[in-house]
C-alpha positions as YAML, in Angstrom:
chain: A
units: angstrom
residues:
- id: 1
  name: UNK
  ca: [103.02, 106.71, 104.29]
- id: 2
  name: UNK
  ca: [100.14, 104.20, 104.25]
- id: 3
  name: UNK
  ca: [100.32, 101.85, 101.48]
- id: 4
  name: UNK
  ca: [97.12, 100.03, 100.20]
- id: 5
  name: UNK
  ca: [98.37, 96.77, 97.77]
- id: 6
  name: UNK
  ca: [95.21, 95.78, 95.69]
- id: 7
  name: UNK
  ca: [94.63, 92.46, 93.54]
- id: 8
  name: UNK
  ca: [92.53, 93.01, 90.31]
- id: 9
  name: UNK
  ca: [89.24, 91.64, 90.08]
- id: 10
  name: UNK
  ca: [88.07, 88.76, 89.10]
- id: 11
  name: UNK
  ca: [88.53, 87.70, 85.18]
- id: 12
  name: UNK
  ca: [86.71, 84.79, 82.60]
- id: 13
  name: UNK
  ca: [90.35, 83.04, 83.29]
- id: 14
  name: UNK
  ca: [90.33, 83.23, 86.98]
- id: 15
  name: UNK
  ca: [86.68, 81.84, 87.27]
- id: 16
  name: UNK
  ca: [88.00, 79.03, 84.52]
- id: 17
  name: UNK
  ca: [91.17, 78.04, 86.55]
- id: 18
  name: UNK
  ca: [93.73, 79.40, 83.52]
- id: 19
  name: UNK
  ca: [96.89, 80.84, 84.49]
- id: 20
  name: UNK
  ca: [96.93, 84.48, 83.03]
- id: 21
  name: UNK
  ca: [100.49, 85.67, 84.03]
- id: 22
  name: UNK
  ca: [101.04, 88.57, 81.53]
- id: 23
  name: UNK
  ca: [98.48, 88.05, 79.04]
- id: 24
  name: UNK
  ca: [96.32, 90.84, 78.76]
- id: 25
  name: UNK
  ca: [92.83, 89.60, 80.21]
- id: 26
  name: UNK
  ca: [90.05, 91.90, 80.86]
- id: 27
  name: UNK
  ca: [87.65, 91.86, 83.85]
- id: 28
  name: UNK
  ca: [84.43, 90.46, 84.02]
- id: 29
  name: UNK
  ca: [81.43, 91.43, 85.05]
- id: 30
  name: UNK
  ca: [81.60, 90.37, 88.38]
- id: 31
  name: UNK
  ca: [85.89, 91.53, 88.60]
- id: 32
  name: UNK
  ca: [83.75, 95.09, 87.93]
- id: 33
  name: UNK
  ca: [81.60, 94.69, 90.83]
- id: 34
  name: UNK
  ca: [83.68, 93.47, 92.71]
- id: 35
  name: UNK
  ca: [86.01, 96.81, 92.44]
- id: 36
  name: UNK
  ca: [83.00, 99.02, 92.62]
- id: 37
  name: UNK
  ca: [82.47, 97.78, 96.05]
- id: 38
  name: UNK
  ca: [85.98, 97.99, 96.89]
- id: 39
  name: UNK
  ca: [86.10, 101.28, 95.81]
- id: 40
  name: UNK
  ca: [82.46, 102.14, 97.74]
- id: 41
  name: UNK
  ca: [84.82, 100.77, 100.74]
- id: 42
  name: UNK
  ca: [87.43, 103.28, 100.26]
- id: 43
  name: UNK
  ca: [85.92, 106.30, 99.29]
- id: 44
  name: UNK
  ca: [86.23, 108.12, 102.40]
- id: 45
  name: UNK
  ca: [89.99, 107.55, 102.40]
- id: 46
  name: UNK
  ca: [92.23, 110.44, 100.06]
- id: 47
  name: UNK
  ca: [94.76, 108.82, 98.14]
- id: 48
  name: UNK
  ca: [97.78, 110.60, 96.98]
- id: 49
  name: UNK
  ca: [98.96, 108.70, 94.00]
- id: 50
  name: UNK
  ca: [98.18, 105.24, 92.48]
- id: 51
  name: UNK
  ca: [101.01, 102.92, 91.08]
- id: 52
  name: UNK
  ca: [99.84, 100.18, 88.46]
- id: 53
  name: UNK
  ca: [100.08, 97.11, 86.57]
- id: 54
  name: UNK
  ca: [99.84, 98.16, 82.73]
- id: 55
  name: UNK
  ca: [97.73, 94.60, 82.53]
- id: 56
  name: UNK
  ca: [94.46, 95.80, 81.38]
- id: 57
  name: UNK
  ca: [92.76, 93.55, 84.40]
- id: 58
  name: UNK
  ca: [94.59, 95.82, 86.33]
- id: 59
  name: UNK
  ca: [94.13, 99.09, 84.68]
- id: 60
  name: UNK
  ca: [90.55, 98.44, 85.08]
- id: 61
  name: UNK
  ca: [90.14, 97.88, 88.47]
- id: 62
  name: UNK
  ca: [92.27, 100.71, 89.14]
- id: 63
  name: UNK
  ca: [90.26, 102.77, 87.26]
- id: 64
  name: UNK
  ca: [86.60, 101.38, 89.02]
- id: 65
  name: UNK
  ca: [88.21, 101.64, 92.57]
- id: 66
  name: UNK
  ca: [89.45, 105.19, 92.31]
- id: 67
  name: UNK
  ca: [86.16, 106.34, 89.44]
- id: 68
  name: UNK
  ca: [85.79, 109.96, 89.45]
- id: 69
  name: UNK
  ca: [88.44, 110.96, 92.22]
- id: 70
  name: UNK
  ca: [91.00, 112.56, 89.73]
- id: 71
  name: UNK
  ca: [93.85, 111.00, 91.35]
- id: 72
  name: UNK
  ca: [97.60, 110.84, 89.61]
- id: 73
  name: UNK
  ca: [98.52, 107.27, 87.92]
- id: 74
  name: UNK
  ca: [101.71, 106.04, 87.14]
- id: 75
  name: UNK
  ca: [102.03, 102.89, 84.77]
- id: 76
  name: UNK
  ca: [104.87, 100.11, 86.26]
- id: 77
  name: UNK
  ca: [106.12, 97.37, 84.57]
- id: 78
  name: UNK
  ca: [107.26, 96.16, 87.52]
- id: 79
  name: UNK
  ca: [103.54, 95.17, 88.53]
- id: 80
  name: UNK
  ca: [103.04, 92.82, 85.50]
- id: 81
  name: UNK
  ca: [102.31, 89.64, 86.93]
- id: 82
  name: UNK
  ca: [104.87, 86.48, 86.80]
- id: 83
  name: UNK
  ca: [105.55, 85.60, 83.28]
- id: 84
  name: UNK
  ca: [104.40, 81.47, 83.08]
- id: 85
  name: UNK
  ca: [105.67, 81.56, 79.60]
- id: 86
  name: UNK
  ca: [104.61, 78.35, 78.50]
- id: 87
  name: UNK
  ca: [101.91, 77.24, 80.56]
- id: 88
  name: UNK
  ca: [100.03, 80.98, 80.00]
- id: 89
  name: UNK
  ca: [96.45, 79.82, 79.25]
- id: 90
  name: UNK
  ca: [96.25, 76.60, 80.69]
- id: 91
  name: UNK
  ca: [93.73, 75.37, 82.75]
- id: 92
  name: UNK
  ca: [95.80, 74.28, 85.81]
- id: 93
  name: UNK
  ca: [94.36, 71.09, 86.39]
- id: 94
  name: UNK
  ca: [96.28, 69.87, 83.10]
- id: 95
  name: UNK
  ca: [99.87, 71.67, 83.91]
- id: 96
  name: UNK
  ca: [103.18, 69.17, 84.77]
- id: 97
  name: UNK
  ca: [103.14, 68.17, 88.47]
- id: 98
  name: UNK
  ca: [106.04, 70.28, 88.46]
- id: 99
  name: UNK
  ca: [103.65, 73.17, 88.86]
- id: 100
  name: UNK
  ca: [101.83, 72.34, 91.74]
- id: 101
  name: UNK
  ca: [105.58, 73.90, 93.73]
- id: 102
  name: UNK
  ca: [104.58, 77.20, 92.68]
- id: 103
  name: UNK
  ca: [101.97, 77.16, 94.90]
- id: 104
  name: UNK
  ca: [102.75, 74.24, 97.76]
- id: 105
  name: UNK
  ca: [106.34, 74.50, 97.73]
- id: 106
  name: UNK
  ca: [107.88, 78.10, 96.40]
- id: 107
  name: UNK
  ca: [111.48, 77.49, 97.28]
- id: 108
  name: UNK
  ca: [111.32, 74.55, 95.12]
- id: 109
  name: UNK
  ca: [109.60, 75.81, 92.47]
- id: 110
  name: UNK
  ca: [111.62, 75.52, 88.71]
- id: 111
  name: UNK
  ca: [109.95, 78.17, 86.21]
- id: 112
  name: UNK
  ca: [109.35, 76.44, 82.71]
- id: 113
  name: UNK
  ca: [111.74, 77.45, 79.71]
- id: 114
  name: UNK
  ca: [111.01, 80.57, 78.53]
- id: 115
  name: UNK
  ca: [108.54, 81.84, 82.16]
- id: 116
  name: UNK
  ca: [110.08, 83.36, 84.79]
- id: 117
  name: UNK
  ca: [111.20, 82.56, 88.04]
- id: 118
  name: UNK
  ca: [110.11, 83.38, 91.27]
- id: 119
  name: UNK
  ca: [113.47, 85.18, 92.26]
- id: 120
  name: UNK
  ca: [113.18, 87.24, 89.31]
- id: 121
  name: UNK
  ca: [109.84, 88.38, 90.13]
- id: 122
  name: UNK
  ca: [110.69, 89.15, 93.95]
- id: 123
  name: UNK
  ca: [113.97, 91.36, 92.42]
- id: 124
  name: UNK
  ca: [111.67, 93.57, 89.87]
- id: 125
  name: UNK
  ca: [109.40, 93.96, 92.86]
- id: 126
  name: UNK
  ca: [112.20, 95.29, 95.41]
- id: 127
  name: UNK
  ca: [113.24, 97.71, 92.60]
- id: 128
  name: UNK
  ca: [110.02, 98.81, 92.66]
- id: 129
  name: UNK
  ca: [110.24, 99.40, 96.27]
- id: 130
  name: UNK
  ca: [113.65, 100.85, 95.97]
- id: 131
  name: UNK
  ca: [113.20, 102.98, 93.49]
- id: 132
  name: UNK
  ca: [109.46, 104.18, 94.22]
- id: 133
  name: UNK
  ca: [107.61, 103.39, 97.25]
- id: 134
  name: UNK
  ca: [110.83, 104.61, 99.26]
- id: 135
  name: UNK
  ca: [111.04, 107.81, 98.22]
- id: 136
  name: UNK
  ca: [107.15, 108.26, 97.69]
- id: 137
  name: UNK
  ca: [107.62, 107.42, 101.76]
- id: 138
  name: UNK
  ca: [109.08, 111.25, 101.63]
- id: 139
  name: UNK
  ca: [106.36, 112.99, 99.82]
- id: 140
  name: UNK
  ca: [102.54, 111.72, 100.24]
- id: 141
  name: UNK
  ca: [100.58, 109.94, 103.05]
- id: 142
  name: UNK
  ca: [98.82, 107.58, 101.05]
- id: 143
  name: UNK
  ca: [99.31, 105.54, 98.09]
- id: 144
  name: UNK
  ca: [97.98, 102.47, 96.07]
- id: 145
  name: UNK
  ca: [99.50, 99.90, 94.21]
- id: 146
  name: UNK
  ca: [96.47, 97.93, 91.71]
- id: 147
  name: UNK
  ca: [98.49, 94.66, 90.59]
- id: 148
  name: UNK
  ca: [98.32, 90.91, 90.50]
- id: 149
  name: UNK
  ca: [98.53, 87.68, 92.51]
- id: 150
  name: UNK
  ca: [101.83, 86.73, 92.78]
- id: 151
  name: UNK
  ca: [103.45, 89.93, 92.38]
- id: 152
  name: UNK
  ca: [101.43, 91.51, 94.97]
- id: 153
  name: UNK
  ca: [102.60, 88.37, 97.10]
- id: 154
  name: UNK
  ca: [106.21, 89.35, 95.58]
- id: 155
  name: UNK
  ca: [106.03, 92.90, 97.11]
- id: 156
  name: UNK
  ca: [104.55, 91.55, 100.69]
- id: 157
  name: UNK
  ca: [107.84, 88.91, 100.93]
- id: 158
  name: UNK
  ca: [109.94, 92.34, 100.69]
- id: 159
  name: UNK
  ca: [108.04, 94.30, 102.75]
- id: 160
  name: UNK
  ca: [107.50, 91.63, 105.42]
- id: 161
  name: UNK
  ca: [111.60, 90.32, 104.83]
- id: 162
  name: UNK
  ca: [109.69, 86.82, 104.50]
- id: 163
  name: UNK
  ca: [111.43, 83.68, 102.94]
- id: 164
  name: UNK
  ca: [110.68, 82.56, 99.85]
- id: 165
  name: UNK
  ca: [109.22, 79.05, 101.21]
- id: 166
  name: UNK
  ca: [106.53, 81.25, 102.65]
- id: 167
  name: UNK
  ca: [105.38, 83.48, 99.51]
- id: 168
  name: UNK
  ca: [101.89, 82.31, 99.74]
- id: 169
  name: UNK
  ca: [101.59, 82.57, 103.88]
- id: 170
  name: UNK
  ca: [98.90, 83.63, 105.40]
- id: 171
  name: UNK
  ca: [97.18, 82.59, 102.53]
- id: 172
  name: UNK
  ca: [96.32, 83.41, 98.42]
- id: 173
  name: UNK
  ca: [95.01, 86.95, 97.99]
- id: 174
  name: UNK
  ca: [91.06, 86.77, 96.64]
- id: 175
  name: UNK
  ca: [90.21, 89.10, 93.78]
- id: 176
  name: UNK
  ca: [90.16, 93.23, 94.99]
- id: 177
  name: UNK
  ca: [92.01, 91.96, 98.36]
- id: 178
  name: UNK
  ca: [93.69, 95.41, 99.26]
- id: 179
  name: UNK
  ca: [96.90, 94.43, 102.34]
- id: 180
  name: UNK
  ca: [97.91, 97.64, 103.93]
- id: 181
  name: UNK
  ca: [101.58, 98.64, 104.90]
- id: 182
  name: UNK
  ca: [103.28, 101.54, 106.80]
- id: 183
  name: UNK
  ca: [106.14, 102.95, 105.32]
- id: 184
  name: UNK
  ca: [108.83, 105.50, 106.25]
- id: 185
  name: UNK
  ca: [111.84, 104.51, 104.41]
- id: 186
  name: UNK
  ca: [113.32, 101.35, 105.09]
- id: 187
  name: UNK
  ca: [110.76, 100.99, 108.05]
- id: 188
  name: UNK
  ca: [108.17, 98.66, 106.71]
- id: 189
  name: UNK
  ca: [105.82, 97.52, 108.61]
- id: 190
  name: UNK
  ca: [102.20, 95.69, 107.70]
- id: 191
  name: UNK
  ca: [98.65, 96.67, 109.03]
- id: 192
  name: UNK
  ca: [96.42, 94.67, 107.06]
- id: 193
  name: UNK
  ca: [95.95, 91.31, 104.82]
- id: 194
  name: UNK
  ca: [93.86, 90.23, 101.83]
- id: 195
  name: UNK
  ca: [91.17, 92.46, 103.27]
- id: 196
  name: UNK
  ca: [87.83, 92.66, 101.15]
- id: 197
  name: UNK
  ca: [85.31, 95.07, 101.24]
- id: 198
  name: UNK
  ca: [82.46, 92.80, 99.46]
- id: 199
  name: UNK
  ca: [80.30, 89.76, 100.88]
- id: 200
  name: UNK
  ca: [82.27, 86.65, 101.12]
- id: 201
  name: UNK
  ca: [79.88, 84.87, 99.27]
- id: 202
  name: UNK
  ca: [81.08, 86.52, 96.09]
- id: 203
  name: UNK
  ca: [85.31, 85.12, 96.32]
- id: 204
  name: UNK
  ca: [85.48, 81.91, 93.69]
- id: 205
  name: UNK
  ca: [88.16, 79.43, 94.00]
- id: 206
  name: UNK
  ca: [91.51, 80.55, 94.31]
- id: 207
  name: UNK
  ca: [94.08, 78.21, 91.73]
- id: 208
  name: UNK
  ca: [95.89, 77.39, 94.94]
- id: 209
  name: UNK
  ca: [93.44, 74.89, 95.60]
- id: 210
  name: UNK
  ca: [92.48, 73.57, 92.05]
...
């Protein structure tokens, strides 16, 4: 089974450098375009089923990727991005210097009171695995999961059996980046990363680097 991993598009906190984490935040108009094209990228491919983020950003883009083909949807929790708890709506620039390990140094990173931490996030996402992209593995050819930064980066460290000091390696996943992945059962293997299907000219700033 081919799995294609897609990161919503682009939203009014994403262009502003906010952390969004699981408040609900809609696309903008150029997060729509931007999964237009992606879906104009993959519209010869037939898709089987699509797993998703309940995250409206998410929903969306799910829904402008896949427009018109009719296929299945199953809501996850599981996909809802990292809780930040506290620092949800920030601008980054003006977060503790404590944050800046969530991006530069993972394995050191210490989730404020009340957030969540990065090995919770990476255990919801191996349930999610477990319990459905395993057995999916038995049944369809090809499947997409529409979901969020870090938990898409969550579900690559299983897949790839990567260690947490490298959650963010090769690099931050733009906006509509779709990673590909082979699996049959607990054979996992990876194809593609943070691919885009629209002109470079139109990826902004990821918060890695703000």
């Amino acid at each position: 089974m081919e799995l294609y991993l897609i990161r919503h598009g682009e939203t009014k906190w994403n262009e502003e450098g906010r952390l969004q984490g699981q408040m609900d935040i809609p696309l903008n108009e150029n997060g729509r375009k931007l999964a237009r094209l992606t879906g104009e990228g993959l519209k010869d491919l037939p898709f089987d089923h699509i797993y998703v983020s309940p995250l409206c950003r998410a929903k969306e883009t799910g829904e402008l990727v896949f427009a018109g083909r009719g296929i299945p949807q199953t809501e996850d929790d599981r996909l809802k991005e990292i809780d930040f708890g506290p620092w949800e709506g920030h601008v980054v620039s003006t977060l503790p210097e404590s944050y800046n390990n969530f991006f530069h140094a993972p394995d050191k990173y210490a989730a404020p009171e009340g957030a969540e931490s990065l090995p919770h996030l990476i255990s919801r996402e191996m349930d999610f695995i477990r319990d459905v992209l395993v057995p999916a593995s038995d049944r369809y050819v090809r499947v997409a999961v529409v979901a969020h930064g870090a938990c898409g980066q969550a579900l690559k460290l299983c897949l790839g059996h990567k260690k947490l000091s490298d959650f963010w390696k090769p690099q931050f996943p733009y906006n509509c980046s779709v990673s590909i992945f082979e699996i049959n059962g607990d054979d996992w293997k990876q194809t593609a990363d943070n691919k885009i299907y629209y002109p470079e000219s139109l990826i902004i700033r990821p918060l890695s680097s703000r």
